[in-house]
SEKE-791931 format. One record per residue (C-alpha): x, y, z; residue in three letters. Coordinates in steps of 0.5 Angstrom, whole numbers, padded with zeros to 4 digits, always signed. Each point is the difference from the previous one (the first is absolute). Example, Ala and Ser with C-alpha at 12.3 -4.5 7.8 and 13.67 -1.06 7.14 Angstrom:
+0025-0009+0016ALA/+0002+0007-0002SER/
//
This chain:
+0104-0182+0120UNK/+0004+0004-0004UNK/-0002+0002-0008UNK/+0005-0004-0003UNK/+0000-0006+0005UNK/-0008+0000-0002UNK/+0002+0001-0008UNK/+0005-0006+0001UNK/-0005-0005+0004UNK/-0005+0002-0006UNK/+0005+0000-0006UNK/+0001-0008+0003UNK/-0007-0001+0001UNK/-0002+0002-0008UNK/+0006-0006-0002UNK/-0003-0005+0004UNK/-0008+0000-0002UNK/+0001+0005-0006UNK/-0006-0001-0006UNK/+0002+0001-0007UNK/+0000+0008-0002UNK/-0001+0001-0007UNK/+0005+0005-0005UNK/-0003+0006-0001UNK/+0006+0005-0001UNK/+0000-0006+0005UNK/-0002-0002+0008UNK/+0006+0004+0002UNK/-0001+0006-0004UNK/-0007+0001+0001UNK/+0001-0001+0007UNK/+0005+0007+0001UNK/-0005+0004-0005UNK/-0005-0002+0005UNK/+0004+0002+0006UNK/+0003+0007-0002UNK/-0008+0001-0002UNK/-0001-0002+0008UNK/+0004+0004+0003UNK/-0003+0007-0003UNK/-0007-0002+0001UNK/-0003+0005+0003UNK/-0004-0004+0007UNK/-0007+0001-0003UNK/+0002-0004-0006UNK/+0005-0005+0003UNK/-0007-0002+0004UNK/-0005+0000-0006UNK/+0005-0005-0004UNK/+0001-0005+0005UNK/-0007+0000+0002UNK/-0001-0001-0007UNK/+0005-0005-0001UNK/-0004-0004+0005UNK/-0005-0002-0005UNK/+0005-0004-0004UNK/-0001-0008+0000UNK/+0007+0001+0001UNK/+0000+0003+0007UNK/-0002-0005+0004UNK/+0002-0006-0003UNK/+0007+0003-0003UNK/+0004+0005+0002UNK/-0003+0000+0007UNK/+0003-0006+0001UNK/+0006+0002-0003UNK/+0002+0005+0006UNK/+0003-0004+0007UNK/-0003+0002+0005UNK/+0003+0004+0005UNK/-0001+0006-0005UNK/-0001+0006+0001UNK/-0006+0004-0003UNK/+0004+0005-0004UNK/+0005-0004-0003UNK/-0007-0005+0000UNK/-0004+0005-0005UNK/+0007+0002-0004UNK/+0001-0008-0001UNK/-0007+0000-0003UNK/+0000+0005-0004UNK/+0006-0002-0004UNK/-0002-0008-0001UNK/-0006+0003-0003UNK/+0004+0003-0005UNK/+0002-0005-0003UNK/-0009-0003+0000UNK/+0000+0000-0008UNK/+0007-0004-0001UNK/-0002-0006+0005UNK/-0008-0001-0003UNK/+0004-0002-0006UNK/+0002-0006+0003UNK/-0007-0001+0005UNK/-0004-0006-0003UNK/-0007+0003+0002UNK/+0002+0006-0005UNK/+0002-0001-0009UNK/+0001+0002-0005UNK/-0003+0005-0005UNK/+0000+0003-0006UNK/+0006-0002-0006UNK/+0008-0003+0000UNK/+0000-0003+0007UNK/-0004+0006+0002UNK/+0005+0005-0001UNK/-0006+0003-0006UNK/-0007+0003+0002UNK/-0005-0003-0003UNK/-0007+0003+0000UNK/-0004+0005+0005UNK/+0001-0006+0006UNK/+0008+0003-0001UNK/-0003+0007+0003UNK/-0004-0003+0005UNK/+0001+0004+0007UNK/-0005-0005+0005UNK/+0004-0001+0006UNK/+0002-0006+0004UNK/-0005-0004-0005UNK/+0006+0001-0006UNK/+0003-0007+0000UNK/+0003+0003-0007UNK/+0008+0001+0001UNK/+0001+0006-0004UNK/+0005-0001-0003UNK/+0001+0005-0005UNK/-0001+0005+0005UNK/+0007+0000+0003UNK/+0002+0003-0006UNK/+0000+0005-0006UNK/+0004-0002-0006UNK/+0003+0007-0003UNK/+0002-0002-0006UNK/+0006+0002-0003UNK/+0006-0003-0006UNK/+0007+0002-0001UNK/+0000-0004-0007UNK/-0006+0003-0003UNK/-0004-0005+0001UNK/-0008+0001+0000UNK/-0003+0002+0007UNK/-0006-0002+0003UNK/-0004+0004+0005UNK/-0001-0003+0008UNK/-0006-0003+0001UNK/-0006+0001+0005UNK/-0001+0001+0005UNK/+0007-0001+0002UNK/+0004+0003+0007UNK/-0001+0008-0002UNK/-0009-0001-0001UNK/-0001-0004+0006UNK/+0005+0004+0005UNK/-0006+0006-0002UNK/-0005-0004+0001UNK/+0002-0003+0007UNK/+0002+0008+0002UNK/-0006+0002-0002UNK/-0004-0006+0004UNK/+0004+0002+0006UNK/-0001+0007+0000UNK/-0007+0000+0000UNK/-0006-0002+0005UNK/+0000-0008-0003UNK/-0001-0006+0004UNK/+0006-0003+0005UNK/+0001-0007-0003UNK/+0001+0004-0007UNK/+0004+0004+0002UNK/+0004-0005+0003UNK/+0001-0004-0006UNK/+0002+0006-0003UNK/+0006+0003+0005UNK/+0003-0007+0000UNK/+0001+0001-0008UNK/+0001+0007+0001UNK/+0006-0001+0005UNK/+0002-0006-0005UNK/+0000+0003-0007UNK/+0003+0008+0002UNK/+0006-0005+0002UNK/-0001-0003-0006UNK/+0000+0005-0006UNK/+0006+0003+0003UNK/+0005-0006-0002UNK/+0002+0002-0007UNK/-0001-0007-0004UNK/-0009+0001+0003UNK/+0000+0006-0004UNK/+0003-0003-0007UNK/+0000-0003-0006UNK/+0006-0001-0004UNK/-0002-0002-0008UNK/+0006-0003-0004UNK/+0001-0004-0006UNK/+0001-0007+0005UNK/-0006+0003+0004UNK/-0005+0003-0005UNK/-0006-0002+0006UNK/+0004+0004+0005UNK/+0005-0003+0006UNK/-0006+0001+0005UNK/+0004+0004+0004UNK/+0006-0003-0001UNK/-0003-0007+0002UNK/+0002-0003-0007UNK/+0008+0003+0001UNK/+0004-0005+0001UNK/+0007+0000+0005UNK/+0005-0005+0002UNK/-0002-0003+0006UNK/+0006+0000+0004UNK/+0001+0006+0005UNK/-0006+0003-0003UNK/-0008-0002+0000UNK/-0002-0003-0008UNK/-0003+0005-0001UNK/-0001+0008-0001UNK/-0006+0001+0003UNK/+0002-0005+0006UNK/+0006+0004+0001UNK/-0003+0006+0002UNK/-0006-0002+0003UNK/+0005-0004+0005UNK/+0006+0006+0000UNK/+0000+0002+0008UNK/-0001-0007+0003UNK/-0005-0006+0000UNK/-0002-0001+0007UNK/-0007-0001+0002UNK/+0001+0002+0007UNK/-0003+0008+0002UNK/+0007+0002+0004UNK/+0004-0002-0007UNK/-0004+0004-0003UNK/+0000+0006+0006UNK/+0008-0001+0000UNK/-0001+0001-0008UNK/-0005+0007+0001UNK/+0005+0003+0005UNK/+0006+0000-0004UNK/-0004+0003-0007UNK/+0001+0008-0002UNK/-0004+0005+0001UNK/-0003+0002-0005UNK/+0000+0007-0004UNK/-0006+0003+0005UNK/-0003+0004-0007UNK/+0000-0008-0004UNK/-0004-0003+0006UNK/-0005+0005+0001UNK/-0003-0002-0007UNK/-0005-0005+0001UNK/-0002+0000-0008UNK/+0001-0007-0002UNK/+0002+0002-0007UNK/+0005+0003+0002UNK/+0003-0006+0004UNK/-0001-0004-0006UNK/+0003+0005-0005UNK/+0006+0000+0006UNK/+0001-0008-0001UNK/-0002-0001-0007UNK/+0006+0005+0000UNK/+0004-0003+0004UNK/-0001-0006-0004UNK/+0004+0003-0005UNK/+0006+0003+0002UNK/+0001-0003+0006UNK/-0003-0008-0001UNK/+0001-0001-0008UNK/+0007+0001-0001UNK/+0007-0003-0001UNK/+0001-0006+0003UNK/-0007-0001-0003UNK/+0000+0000-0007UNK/-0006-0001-0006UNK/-0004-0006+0001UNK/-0001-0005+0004UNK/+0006-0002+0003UNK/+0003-0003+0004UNK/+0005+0005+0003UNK/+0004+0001+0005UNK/+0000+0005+0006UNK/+0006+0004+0001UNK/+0001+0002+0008UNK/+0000+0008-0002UNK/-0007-0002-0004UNK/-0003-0004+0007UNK/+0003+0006+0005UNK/-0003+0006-0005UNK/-0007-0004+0001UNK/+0000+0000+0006UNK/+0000+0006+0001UNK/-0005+0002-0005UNK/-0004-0005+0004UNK/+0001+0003+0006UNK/-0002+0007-0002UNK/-0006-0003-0002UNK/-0002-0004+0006UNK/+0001+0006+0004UNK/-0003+0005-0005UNK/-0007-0005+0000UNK/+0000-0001+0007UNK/-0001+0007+0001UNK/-0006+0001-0005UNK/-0003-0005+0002UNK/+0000+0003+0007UNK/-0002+0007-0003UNK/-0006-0003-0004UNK/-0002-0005+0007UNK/-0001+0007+0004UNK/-0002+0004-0005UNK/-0006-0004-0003UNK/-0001-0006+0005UNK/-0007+0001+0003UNK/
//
């Protein structure tokens, strides 16, 4: 069987038995960075990876179960490794996991936000995904990000991968690695913007409001959706083939505050900007806003696709 007879058999097995992926940029976006990471990976470190995403309690209950039969090992293993992307956003909708913290879970509360225990974490963490840089274009006073937050738990988990701890640790950390390097390289999971209507912050333009009609209703939403929204790994396969290549010097830097400063700039010039205005909205989106964000949007994938990629061969151990 060809390739794209055996990616469209797939394509049409994915809509029928789907499961519900969760945003992150979102299931779609976090599954291209995963793919253009999985085909740089060095064959030792694509071994290691999938052996320790074996010990997620979603392996054999999910994610195998989500790929048809008929699959061969290669493509089997690359499915995995981009589904298991997209962990971190599907626990927020899994009754065995809650809540912690404040807001609805969105701010760290107390030495339990920090834990890094493994598979006995039934914590959602949701103020991991993000790390709020603030900013105002009013001069309205900032507040400074929370912690922990994306920027502290990628070193964390990268510190945890490259040395001699145990394997189910490791792989509760690799699934949020995969996850948040695509997460701290969408613009609004690296701001704040501060205003007058706004003195708490937009949560990363959560709190901007647009009109609905063509786009999402919010800012955030937007962005997070900009490449397409399907769950089906070969969409998302489709979505990797066709991103940039990234600037070879940009995707050999594997610091995760230079990836934050990156979007947090981004934020600014390229995300915050007309037909966005101060405040809260709601705004209407302009064709020429969306086409410049998406191409922002696709740089960024690709860029964090490679990163992830370099940090997994150089520090998976």
């Amino acid at each position: 069987m060809s390739k794209q007879i055996l990616r469209a058999a797939i394509a049409v097995f994915f809509l029928c038995t789907s499961t519900s992926l969760l945003p992150g940029w979102n299931s779609e976006g976090h599954m291209a960075v995963a793919y253009v990471a999985y085909l740089r990976l060095q064959p030792g470190t694509k071994q290691r990876a999938i052996a320790l995403l074996k010990l997620n309690p979603y392996y054999a209950n999910k994610w195998s179960k989500m790929i048809p039969r008929g699959t061969s090992d290669a493509d089997y293993q690359e499915m995995i490794f981009m589904i298991a992307a997209t962990w971190p956003d599907e626990i927020k909708q899994d009754p065995n996991y809650k809540d912690d913290g404040t807001q609805d879970g969105d701010k760290p509360d107390g030495p339990v936000s920090s834990q890094n225990i493994g598979y006995t974490d039934t914590l959602r963490h949701k103020y991991w995904h993000f790390v709020d840089m603030p900013f105002s274009q009013d001069g309205t006073a900032l507040n400074g990000p929370t912690r922990p937050n994306a920027e502290t738990q990628i070193v964390v988990f990268r510190k945890v991968l490259s040395g001699n701890g145990n394997d189910a640790l490791k792989s509760y950390d690799v699934v949020w690695l995969m996850h948040l390097v695509g997460d701290v390289h969408q613009p609004l999971h690296c701001t704040s913007r501060f205003s007058e209507q706004l003195p708490d912050g937009d949560a990363g333009a959560n709190l901007v409001e647009l009109n609905p009609d063509p786009s999402k209703n919010e800012l955030h939403a937007f962005w997070d959706d900009i490449l397409g929204t399907s769950n089906d790994p070969v969409s998302a396969m489709h979505v990797g083939e066709g991103l940039p290549s990234p600037d070879a010097t940009m995707a050999g830097d594997i610091n995760v505050d230079d990836w934050i400063s990156e979007s947090f700039q981004d934020a600014k010039t390229d995300v915050y900007i007309l037909p966005i205005g101060p405040g809260k909205g709601p705004f209407t989106l302009t064709p020429q806003y969306e086409a410049a964000a998406r191409q922002v949007a696709s740089q960024r994938i690709a860029l964090a696709g490679v990163r992830l990629a370099n940090v997994l061969n150089n520090e998976l151990k």
